[in-house]
C-alpha positions in Angstrom: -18.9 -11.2 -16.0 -15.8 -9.6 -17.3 -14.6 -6.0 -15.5 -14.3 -5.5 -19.1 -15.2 -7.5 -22.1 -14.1 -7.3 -25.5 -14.9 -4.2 -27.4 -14.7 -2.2 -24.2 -12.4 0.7 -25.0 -8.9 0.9 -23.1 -6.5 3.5 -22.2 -3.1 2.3 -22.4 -0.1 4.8 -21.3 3.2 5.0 -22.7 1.6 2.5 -26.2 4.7 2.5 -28.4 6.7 0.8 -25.3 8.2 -2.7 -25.3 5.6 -4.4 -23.0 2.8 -1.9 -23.8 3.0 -2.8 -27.8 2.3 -6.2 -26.3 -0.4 -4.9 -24.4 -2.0 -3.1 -27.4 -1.8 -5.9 -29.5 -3.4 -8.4 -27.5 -6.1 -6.2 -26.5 -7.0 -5.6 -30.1 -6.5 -9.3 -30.9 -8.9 -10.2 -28.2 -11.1 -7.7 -29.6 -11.0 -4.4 -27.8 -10.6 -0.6 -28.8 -7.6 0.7 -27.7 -6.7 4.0 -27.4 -2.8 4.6 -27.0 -0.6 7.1 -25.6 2.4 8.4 -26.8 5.1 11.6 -26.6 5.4 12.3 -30.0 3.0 12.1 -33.1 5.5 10.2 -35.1 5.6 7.5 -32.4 1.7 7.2 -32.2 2.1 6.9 -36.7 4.5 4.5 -36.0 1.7 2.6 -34.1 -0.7 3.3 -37.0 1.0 2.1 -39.4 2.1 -1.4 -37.9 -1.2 -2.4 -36.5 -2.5 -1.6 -39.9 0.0 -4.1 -41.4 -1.6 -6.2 -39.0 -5.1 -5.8 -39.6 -5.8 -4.2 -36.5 -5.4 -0.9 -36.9 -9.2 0.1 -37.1 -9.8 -0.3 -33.5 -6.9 1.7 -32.7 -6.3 5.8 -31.9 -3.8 7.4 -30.4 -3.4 10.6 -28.4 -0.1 12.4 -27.3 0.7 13.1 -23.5 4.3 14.7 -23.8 5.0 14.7 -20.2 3.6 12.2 -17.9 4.6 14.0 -14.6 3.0 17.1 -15.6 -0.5 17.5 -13.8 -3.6 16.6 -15.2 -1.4 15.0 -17.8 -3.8 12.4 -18.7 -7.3 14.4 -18.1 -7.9 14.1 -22.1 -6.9 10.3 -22.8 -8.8 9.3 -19.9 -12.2 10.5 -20.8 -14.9 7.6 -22.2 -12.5 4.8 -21.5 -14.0 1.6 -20.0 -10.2 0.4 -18.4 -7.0 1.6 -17.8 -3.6 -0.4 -18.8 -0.8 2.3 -17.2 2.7 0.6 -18.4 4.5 3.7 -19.1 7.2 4.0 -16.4 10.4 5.3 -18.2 14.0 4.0 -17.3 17.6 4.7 -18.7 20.8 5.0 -17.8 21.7 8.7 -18.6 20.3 10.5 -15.5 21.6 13.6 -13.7 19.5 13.2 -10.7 17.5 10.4 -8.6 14.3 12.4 -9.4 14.8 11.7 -13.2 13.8 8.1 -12.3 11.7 8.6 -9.3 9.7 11.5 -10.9 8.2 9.8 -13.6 7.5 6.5 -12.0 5.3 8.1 -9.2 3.7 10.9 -10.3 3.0 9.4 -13.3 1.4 6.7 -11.6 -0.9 8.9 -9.2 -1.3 11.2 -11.9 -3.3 8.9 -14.1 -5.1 7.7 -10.8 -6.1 11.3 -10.6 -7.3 11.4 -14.0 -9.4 9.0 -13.3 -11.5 10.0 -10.5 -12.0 13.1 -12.5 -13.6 11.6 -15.6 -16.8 10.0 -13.8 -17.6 7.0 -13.5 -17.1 4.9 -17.1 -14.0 3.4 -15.9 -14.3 -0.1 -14.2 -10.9 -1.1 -13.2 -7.2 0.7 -14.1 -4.5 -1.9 -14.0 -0.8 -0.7 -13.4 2.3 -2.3 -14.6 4.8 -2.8 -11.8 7.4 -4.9 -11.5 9.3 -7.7 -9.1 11.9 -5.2 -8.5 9.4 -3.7 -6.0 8.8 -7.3 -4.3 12.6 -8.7 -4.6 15.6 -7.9 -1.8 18.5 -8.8 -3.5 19.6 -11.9 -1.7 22.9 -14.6 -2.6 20.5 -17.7 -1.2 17.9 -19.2 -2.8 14.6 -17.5 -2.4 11.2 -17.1 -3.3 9.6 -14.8 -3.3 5.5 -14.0 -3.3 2.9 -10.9 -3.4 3.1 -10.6 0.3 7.2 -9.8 -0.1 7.9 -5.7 -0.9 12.0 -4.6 -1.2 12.9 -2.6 1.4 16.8 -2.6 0.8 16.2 -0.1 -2.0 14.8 2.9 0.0 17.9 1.7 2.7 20.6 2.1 0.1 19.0 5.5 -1.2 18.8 7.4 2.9 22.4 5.5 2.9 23.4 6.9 0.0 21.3 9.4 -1.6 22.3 10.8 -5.3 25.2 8.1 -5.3 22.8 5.2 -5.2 23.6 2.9 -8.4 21.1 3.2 -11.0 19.5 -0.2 -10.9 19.1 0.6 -7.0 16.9 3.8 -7.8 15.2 1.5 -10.5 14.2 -0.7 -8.0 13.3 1.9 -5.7 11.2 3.8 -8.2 9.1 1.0 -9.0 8.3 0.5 -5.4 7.6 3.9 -4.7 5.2 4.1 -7.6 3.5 0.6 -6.6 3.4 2.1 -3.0 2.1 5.4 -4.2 -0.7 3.5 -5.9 -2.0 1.7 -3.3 -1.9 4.4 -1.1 -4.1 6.4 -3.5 -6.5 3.5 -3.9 -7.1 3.0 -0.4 -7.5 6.9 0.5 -10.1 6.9 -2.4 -11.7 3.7 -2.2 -14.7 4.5 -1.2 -15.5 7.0 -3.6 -14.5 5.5 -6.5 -16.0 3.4 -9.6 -13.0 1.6 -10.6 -11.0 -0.9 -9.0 -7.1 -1.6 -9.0 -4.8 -4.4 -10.2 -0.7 -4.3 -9.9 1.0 -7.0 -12.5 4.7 -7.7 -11.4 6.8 -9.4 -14.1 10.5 -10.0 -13.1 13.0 -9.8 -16.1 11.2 -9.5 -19.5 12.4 -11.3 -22.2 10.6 -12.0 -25.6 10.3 -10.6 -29.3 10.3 -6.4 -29.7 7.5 -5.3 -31.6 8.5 -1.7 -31.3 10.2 1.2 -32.8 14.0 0.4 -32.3 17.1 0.9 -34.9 19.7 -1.1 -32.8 20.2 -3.7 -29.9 21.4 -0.5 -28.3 17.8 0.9 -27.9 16.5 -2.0 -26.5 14.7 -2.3 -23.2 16.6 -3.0 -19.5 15.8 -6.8 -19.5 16.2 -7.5 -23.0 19.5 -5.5 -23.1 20.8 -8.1 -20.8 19.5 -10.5 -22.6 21.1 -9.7 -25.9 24.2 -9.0 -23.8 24.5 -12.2 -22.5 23.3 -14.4 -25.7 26.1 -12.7 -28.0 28.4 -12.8 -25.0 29.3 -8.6 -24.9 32.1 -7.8 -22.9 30.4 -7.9 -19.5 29.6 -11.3 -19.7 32.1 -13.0 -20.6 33.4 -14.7 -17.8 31.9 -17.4 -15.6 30.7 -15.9 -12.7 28.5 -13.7 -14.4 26.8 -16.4 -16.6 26.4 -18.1 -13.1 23.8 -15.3 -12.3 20.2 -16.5 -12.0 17.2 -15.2 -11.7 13.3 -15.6 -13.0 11.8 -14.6 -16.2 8.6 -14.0 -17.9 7.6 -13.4 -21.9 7.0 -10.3 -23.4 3.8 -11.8 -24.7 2.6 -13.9 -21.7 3.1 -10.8 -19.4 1.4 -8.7 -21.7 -1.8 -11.7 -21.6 -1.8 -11.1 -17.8 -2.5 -7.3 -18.3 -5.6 -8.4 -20.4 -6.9 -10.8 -17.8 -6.3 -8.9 -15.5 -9.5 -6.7 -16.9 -11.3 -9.9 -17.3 -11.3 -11.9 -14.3 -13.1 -9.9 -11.9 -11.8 -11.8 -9.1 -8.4 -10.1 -9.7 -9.4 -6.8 -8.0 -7.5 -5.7 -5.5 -4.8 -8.2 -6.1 -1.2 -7.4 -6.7 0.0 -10.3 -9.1 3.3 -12.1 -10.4 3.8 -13.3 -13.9 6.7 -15.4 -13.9 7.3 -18.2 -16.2 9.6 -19.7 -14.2 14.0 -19.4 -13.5 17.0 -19.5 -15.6 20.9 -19.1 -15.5 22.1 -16.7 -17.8 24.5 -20.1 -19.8 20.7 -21.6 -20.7 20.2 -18.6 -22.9 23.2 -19.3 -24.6 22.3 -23.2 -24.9 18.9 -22.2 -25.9 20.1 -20.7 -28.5 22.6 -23.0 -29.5 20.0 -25.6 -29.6 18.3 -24.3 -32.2 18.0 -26.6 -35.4 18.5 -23.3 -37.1 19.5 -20.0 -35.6 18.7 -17.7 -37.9 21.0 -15.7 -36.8 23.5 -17.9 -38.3 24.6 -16.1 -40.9 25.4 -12.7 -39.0 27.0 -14.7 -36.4 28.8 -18.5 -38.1 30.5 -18.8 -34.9 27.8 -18.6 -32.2 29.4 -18.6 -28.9 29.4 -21.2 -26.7 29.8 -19.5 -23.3 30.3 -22.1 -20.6 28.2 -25.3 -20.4 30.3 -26.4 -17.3 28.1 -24.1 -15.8 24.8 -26.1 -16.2 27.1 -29.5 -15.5 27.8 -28.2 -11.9 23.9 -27.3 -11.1 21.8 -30.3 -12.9 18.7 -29.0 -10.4 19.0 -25.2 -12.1 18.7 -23.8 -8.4 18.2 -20.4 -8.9 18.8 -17.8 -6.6 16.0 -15.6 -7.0 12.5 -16.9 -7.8 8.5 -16.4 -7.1 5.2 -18.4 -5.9 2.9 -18.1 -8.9 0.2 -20.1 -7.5 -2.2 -17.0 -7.1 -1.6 -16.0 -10.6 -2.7 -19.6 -11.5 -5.5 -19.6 -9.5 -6.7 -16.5 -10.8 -5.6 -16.2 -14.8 -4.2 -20.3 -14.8 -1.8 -18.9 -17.6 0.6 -21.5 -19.9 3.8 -19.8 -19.8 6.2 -19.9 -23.1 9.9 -22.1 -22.7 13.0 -20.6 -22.8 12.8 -22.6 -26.4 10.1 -20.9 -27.7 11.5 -17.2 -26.4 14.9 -17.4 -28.0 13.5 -18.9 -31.3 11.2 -16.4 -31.6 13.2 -13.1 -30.4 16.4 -14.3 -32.5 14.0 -14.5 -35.8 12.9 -11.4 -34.7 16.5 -10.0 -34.6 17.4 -11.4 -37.7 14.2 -9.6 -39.5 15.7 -6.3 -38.4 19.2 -7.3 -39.6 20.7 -7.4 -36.3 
Protein backbone atom coordinates (compact mmCIF):
# COMPACT_ATOMS: atom_id res chain seq x y z
CA UNK A 1 0.00 0.00 0.00
CA UNK A 2 0.97 3.51 -0.67
CA UNK A 3 2.72 5.60 2.54
CA UNK A 4 0.22 7.87 1.12
CA UNK A 5 -2.39 7.47 -1.46
CA UNK A 6 -4.30 9.94 -3.36
CA UNK A 7 -6.49 12.27 -1.41
CA UNK A 8 -4.20 12.05 1.53
CA UNK A 9 -3.44 15.67 2.48
CA UNK A 10 0.21 17.04 2.00
CA UNK A 11 2.24 19.77 3.42
CA UNK A 12 4.45 21.25 1.06
CA UNK A 13 6.96 24.08 2.22
CA UNK A 14 8.08 26.98 0.40
CA UNK A 15 4.68 26.11 -2.45
CA UNK A 16 5.06 29.12 -4.84
CA UNK A 17 8.85 27.81 -5.49
CA UNK A 18 10.14 26.62 -8.92
CA UNK A 19 10.35 22.84 -8.10
CA UNK A 20 7.70 23.05 -5.33
CA UNK A 21 4.88 24.50 -7.95
CA UNK A 22 5.82 21.27 -9.68
CA UNK A 23 5.33 19.45 -6.63
CA UNK A 24 1.89 20.95 -5.95
CA UNK A 25 0.77 20.39 -9.25
CA UNK A 26 1.39 16.85 -9.58
CA UNK A 27 0.21 16.09 -6.24
CA UNK A 28 -3.14 17.63 -7.03
CA UNK A 29 -3.14 16.03 -10.57
CA UNK A 30 -2.59 12.72 -9.03
CA UNK A 31 -5.35 13.50 -6.79
CA UNK A 32 -4.18 14.72 -3.36
CA UNK A 33 -4.99 17.83 -1.05
CA UNK A 34 -2.34 19.92 -0.73
CA UNK A 35 -1.80 22.39 1.64
CA UNK A 36 1.03 25.05 0.59
CA UNK A 37 3.26 27.27 2.34
CA UNK A 38 4.20 30.55 1.48
CA UNK A 39 5.94 34.09 2.99
CA UNK A 40 3.47 36.32 1.82
CA UNK A 41 -0.37 36.21 1.26
CA UNK A 42 -0.02 37.56 -2.21
CA UNK A 43 2.28 34.66 -3.13
CA UNK A 44 -0.17 32.01 -1.65
CA UNK A 45 -3.17 34.17 -4.10
CA UNK A 46 -0.94 33.82 -6.69
CA UNK A 47 -1.15 30.00 -6.12
CA UNK A 48 -4.94 30.31 -5.92
CA UNK A 49 -5.56 31.84 -8.63
CA UNK A 50 -3.39 29.59 -11.19
CA UNK A 51 -4.43 26.31 -9.94
CA UNK A 52 -7.92 27.59 -10.32
CA UNK A 53 -7.16 28.33 -13.98
CA UNK A 54 -6.20 24.87 -13.88
CA UNK A 55 -9.03 23.27 -12.37
CA UNK A 56 -7.31 22.30 -9.48
CA UNK A 57 -7.65 24.81 -7.16
CA UNK A 58 -10.34 23.07 -4.92
CA UNK A 59 -8.04 20.70 -3.34
CA UNK A 60 -5.67 23.39 -2.63
CA UNK A 61 -5.08 25.96 0.69
CA UNK A 62 -2.42 27.73 1.61
CA UNK A 63 -0.97 28.94 4.91
CA UNK A 64 1.84 31.64 5.43
CA UNK A 65 5.14 30.73 7.38
CA UNK A 66 7.20 34.17 7.04
CA UNK A 67 10.37 32.90 8.43
CA UNK A 68 11.29 29.36 8.06
CA UNK A 69 14.27 29.47 10.59
CA UNK A 70 12.19 30.85 13.20
CA UNK A 71 11.24 28.05 15.88
CA UNK A 72 8.21 26.23 15.75
CA UNK A 73 7.91 27.93 12.41
CA UNK A 74 5.86 25.24 10.96
CA UNK A 75 3.83 23.99 14.23
CA UNK A 76 0.43 25.36 12.43
CA UNK A 77 0.94 23.96 8.72
CA UNK A 78 1.89 20.74 10.05
CA UNK A 79 -1.14 19.81 12.03
CA UNK A 80 -3.59 16.98 10.17
CA UNK A 81 -1.30 16.43 7.40
CA UNK A 82 -0.92 12.80 6.16
CA UNK A 83 2.89 13.72 4.37
CA UNK A 84 5.38 16.20 4.23
CA UNK A 85 7.01 17.49 0.76
CA UNK A 86 9.82 20.15 2.49
CA UNK A 87 11.39 21.96 -0.87
CA UNK A 88 11.76 25.31 0.49
CA UNK A 89 15.54 25.85 0.81
CA UNK A 90 16.20 29.48 -0.27
CA UNK A 91 19.32 30.51 -2.45
CA UNK A 92 20.67 33.88 -4.05
CA UNK A 93 23.38 35.58 -4.69
CA UNK A 94 23.04 38.86 -2.53
CA UNK A 95 24.32 37.63 0.93
CA UNK A 96 26.16 39.48 3.64
CA UNK A 97 27.11 36.45 5.57
CA UNK A 98 27.58 32.51 5.13
CA UNK A 99 24.73 32.03 7.69
CA UNK A 100 22.30 33.80 5.20
CA UNK A 101 22.57 30.54 3.15
CA UNK A 102 23.39 28.11 5.84
CA UNK A 103 20.71 29.41 8.22
CA UNK A 104 17.80 28.70 6.31
CA UNK A 105 18.85 25.42 4.70
CA UNK A 106 19.38 23.72 8.14
CA UNK A 107 17.26 24.99 10.53
CA UNK A 108 14.61 25.02 8.26
CA UNK A 109 15.06 21.56 7.57
CA UNK A 110 15.22 20.32 11.38
CA UNK A 111 12.68 22.83 12.04
CA UNK A 112 9.97 21.18 10.11
CA UNK A 113 11.31 17.76 11.40
CA UNK A 114 10.53 19.22 14.78
CA UNK A 115 7.15 20.15 13.75
CA UNK A 116 6.52 17.06 13.13
CA UNK A 117 7.09 15.03 16.03
CA UNK A 118 5.05 17.55 17.80
CA UNK A 119 1.81 17.13 15.88
CA UNK A 120 1.17 13.25 16.77
CA UNK A 121 1.14 10.81 14.84
CA UNK A 122 -1.00 11.50 11.31
CA UNK A 123 2.02 11.94 9.45
CA UNK A 124 3.40 8.81 7.54
CA UNK A 125 6.49 9.80 5.86
CA UNK A 126 8.10 13.76 5.33
CA UNK A 127 10.19 13.68 2.20
CA UNK A 128 12.99 16.47 1.86
CA UNK A 129 14.23 18.00 -1.18
CA UNK A 130 18.01 17.93 -1.34
CA UNK A 131 20.15 18.15 -3.98
CA UNK A 132 23.43 16.48 -5.88
CA UNK A 133 25.40 19.35 -4.69
CA UNK A 134 25.48 17.53 -1.37
CA UNK A 135 26.68 14.08 -3.13
CA UNK A 136 29.00 15.79 -5.92
CA UNK A 137 33.00 16.79 -5.26
CA UNK A 138 33.76 18.85 -7.93
CA UNK A 139 36.13 16.83 -10.07
CA UNK A 140 37.88 17.67 -13.92
CA UNK A 141 37.66 13.57 -14.71
CA UNK A 142 34.83 11.72 -15.49
CA UNK A 143 32.78 10.57 -12.63
CA UNK A 144 29.88 9.05 -11.33
CA UNK A 145 28.56 9.50 -8.84
CA UNK A 146 25.86 7.47 -6.51
CA UNK A 147 23.79 7.79 -3.05
CA UNK A 148 26.64 6.30 -1.15
CA UNK A 149 28.99 9.53 -2.45
CA UNK A 150 28.47 12.92 0.09
CA UNK A 151 30.82 16.32 -0.93
CA UNK A 152 33.21 16.87 1.51
CA UNK A 153 35.26 19.59 -0.39
CA UNK A 154 32.60 22.03 0.51
CA UNK A 155 32.87 22.06 4.37
CA UNK A 156 37.09 22.01 3.31
CA UNK A 157 36.86 25.22 1.38
CA UNK A 158 34.55 26.91 4.09
CA UNK A 159 37.34 25.98 7.51
CA UNK A 160 39.86 27.05 4.60
CA UNK A 161 38.22 29.96 3.88
CA UNK A 162 35.41 30.97 6.02
CA UNK A 163 33.20 34.19 4.99
CA UNK A 164 35.32 34.29 1.67
CA UNK A 165 34.15 30.99 0.40
CA UNK A 166 32.41 31.62 -3.15
CA UNK A 167 28.77 31.47 -3.12
CA UNK A 168 28.16 28.30 -5.07
CA UNK A 169 30.71 26.75 -2.47
CA UNK A 170 28.39 27.70 0.59
CA UNK A 171 25.44 26.46 -1.75
CA UNK A 172 26.88 23.29 -1.91
CA UNK A 173 27.76 23.26 1.63
CA UNK A 174 24.34 24.31 2.76
CA UNK A 175 22.61 21.64 1.12
CA UNK A 176 24.81 19.13 2.72
CA UNK A 177 24.52 20.41 5.95
CA UNK A 178 20.76 20.41 5.77
CA UNK A 179 20.76 16.81 4.23
CA UNK A 180 23.25 15.86 7.08
CA UNK A 181 21.14 17.68 9.71
CA UNK A 182 18.24 15.58 8.56
CA UNK A 183 19.49 12.36 8.88
CA UNK A 184 20.97 13.07 11.94
CA UNK A 185 17.50 14.02 13.35
CA UNK A 186 15.93 10.96 11.94
CA UNK A 187 18.20 8.61 13.38
CA UNK A 188 18.22 10.30 17.00
CA UNK A 189 14.36 10.12 16.76
CA UNK A 190 13.74 7.00 15.04
CA UNK A 191 12.44 5.18 17.37
CA UNK A 192 9.95 7.32 18.52
CA UNK A 193 8.53 8.47 15.57
CA UNK A 194 5.41 7.66 13.16
CA UNK A 195 6.78 8.96 10.04
CA UNK A 196 9.53 7.84 7.98
CA UNK A 197 12.22 9.91 5.79
CA UNK A 198 13.05 10.25 2.14
CA UNK A 199 15.92 12.66 0.59
CA UNK A 200 15.38 13.37 -3.39
CA UNK A 201 18.67 14.66 -5.02
CA UNK A 202 18.18 16.27 -8.43
CA UNK A 203 21.42 17.70 -9.97
CA UNK A 204 20.83 20.90 -12.29
CA UNK A 205 17.00 21.55 -12.82
CA UNK A 206 16.03 22.51 -15.98
CA UNK A 207 12.34 22.57 -17.43
CA UNK A 208 9.22 24.97 -17.88
CA UNK A 209 8.53 27.74 -14.75
CA UNK A 210 5.26 27.60 -13.54
CA UNK A 211 5.80 30.32 -10.99
CA UNK A 212 5.50 33.86 -10.17
CA UNK A 213 8.47 35.57 -12.13
CA UNK A 214 8.56 39.02 -14.24
CA UNK A 215 12.01 38.41 -15.88
CA UNK A 216 14.72 35.71 -16.79
CA UNK A 217 16.41 37.67 -14.10
CA UNK A 218 14.24 36.05 -11.31
CA UNK A 219 14.68 32.79 -12.36
CA UNK A 220 15.97 29.88 -10.37
CA UNK A 221 20.10 28.90 -10.00
CA UNK A 222 19.84 26.08 -12.63
CA UNK A 223 17.60 27.64 -14.95
CA UNK A 224 19.46 30.91 -14.79
CA UNK A 225 22.33 29.00 -16.34
CA UNK A 226 20.28 27.62 -18.51
CA UNK A 227 18.79 30.71 -20.03
CA UNK A 228 22.36 32.08 -19.86
CA UNK A 229 23.83 29.60 -21.83
CA UNK A 230 20.81 29.07 -24.62
CA UNK A 231 20.82 32.94 -25.50
CA UNK A 232 24.54 32.92 -25.11
CA UNK A 233 24.84 35.99 -22.17
CA UNK A 234 28.18 37.34 -21.76
CA UNK A 235 29.54 34.58 -19.60
CA UNK A 236 29.20 32.00 -22.01
CA UNK A 237 30.32 32.95 -24.80
CA UNK A 238 33.45 31.38 -25.40
CA UNK A 239 34.33 27.82 -25.86
CA UNK A 240 35.56 26.55 -22.79
CA UNK A 241 32.68 27.37 -21.00
CA UNK A 242 30.13 25.66 -23.43
CA UNK A 243 32.64 22.68 -22.99
CA UNK A 244 31.28 22.42 -19.32
CA UNK A 245 29.23 19.28 -18.60
CA UNK A 246 27.33 18.08 -16.24
CA UNK A 247 23.89 15.97 -15.52
CA UNK A 248 20.34 17.23 -15.53
CA UNK A 249 16.94 16.36 -14.55
CA UNK A 250 13.28 18.05 -15.55
CA UNK A 251 11.50 20.24 -13.52
CA UNK A 252 8.53 17.96 -13.88
CA UNK A 253 10.13 14.54 -13.71
CA UNK A 254 11.94 15.58 -10.45
CA UNK A 255 8.87 16.95 -9.15
CA UNK A 256 7.14 13.10 -10.13
CA UNK A 257 9.93 11.63 -7.91
CA UNK A 258 8.70 13.74 -4.82
CA UNK A 259 5.24 12.09 -5.32
CA UNK A 260 6.56 8.58 -5.57
CA UNK A 261 8.46 9.06 -3.22
CA UNK A 262 5.12 9.05 -0.80
CA UNK A 263 3.96 6.11 -2.79
CA UNK A 264 6.38 3.48 -2.89
CA UNK A 265 6.75 2.41 0.49
CA UNK A 266 9.90 0.71 -0.20
CA UNK A 267 11.57 4.19 -0.57
CA UNK A 268 11.80 4.81 3.18
CA UNK A 269 14.92 5.45 4.38
CA UNK A 270 16.45 5.93 1.04
CA UNK A 271 18.27 8.94 -0.16
CA UNK A 272 17.52 9.03 -4.02
CA UNK A 273 18.92 10.60 -7.35
CA UNK A 274 16.73 11.89 -10.11
CA UNK A 275 18.77 12.38 -13.02
CA UNK A 276 17.75 12.17 -16.47
CA UNK A 277 20.89 11.78 -17.71
CA UNK A 278 24.28 14.30 -18.96
CA UNK A 279 24.68 17.21 -21.30
CA UNK A 280 27.31 19.78 -22.53
CA UNK A 281 26.18 23.16 -22.23
CA UNK A 282 26.52 23.53 -26.81
CA UNK A 283 23.51 20.67 -26.81
CA UNK A 284 21.30 23.21 -25.34
CA UNK A 285 22.03 25.47 -27.80
CA UNK A 286 21.60 22.67 -30.65
CA UNK A 287 18.52 21.63 -28.93
CA UNK A 288 17.24 24.55 -29.47
CA UNK A 289 18.25 25.18 -32.77
CA UNK A 290 16.76 21.98 -33.71
CA UNK A 291 13.57 22.98 -33.20
CA UNK A 292 11.15 22.88 -36.40
CA UNK A 293 9.90 26.04 -34.84
CA UNK A 294 11.48 28.01 -31.96
CA UNK A 295 8.94 30.00 -30.87
CA UNK A 296 11.19 32.15 -29.79
CA UNK A 297 11.91 33.07 -33.19
CA UNK A 298 10.47 36.10 -33.49
CA UNK A 299 12.12 37.80 -30.28
CA UNK A 300 15.31 36.30 -31.30
CA UNK A 301 15.55 35.90 -35.80
CA UNK A 302 19.12 35.25 -35.23
CA UNK A 303 19.29 32.46 -32.73
CA UNK A 304 22.82 31.88 -31.92
CA UNK A 305 24.70 29.15 -32.92
CA UNK A 306 27.41 28.87 -30.19
CA UNK A 307 29.98 26.33 -31.16
CA UNK A 308 29.01 22.97 -32.72
CA UNK A 309 32.78 22.07 -33.09
CA UNK A 310 32.25 21.37 -29.59
CA UNK A 311 29.91 18.28 -30.01
CA UNK A 312 32.26 17.29 -33.28
CA UNK A 313 35.30 16.81 -30.92
CA UNK A 314 33.29 14.52 -28.19
CA UNK A 315 30.78 12.21 -30.52
CA UNK A 316 30.54 9.88 -27.03
CA UNK A 317 29.13 13.25 -25.04
CA UNK A 318 31.54 12.11 -22.12
CA UNK A 319 30.61 14.13 -19.43
CA UNK A 320 32.48 15.02 -16.61
CA UNK A 321 30.10 14.82 -13.88
CA UNK A 322 27.35 12.20 -13.75
CA UNK A 323 25.14 9.70 -11.39
CA UNK A 324 24.01 5.80 -11.04
CA UNK A 325 20.31 5.98 -11.27
CA UNK A 326 19.75 2.36 -11.06
CA UNK A 327 18.17 2.61 -7.39
CA UNK A 328 15.89 5.28 -8.46
CA UNK A 329 14.80 2.80 -11.24
CA UNK A 330 14.39 0.06 -9.19
CA UNK A 331 12.35 1.86 -6.82
CA UNK A 332 10.08 4.63 -8.92
CA UNK A 333 11.33 3.00 -12.71
CA UNK A 334 10.78 6.73 -13.94
CA UNK A 335 10.86 7.72 -17.98
CA UNK A 336 12.90 10.75 -17.93
CA UNK A 337 12.05 13.78 -20.56
CA UNK A 338 14.94 14.48 -23.66
CA UNK A 339 16.77 17.46 -23.83
CA UNK A 340 14.18 17.76 -26.98
CA UNK A 341 11.29 17.76 -25.10
CA UNK A 342 12.78 20.30 -22.16
CA UNK A 343 13.86 23.08 -24.49
CA UNK A 344 10.61 22.80 -26.60
CA UNK A 345 8.68 23.12 -23.77
CA UNK A 346 10.62 25.83 -21.48
CA UNK A 347 11.20 28.07 -24.81
CA UNK A 348 7.15 28.00 -25.45
CA UNK A 349 6.99 28.75 -22.02
CA UNK A 350 9.29 31.78 -22.44
CA UNK A 351 7.75 32.99 -25.31
CA UNK A 352 4.07 32.97 -23.35
CA UNK A 353 5.61 35.38 -20.85
CA UNK A 354 7.09 37.54 -23.71
CA UNK A 355 10.60 36.84 -22.95
Amino acid sequence: MPVAHSGSKVLVSGANGYIAMWVVRTLLEQGYQVRGTVRSKDKGEFLKQYFSQIGLADKFEFVIVEDIIKEGAFDEAVKGVDAVEHVASPFTYDIKASDDLLGPAVQGTVGILRSAIKTGTQIKRIVITSSCAAVLNPTTIPTKFSEKDWNTTAEEEFKRLGEKTPVMSLYRLSKTRAERAAWDFYNEHKSKLTWDLVIINPPFVFGPPIHNIKSPKSLNLSLQFWFDAVFLAENYKTKEVLSVSNSWVDVRDTALGHVLALQKEEAGGERIITCGGGFIWQEWIQAANALPENPLKANYPDFQRGFPEILEANPQRIVTISYDISKEQRLFGMKYKTQAETTKDTLEEFAKRGW
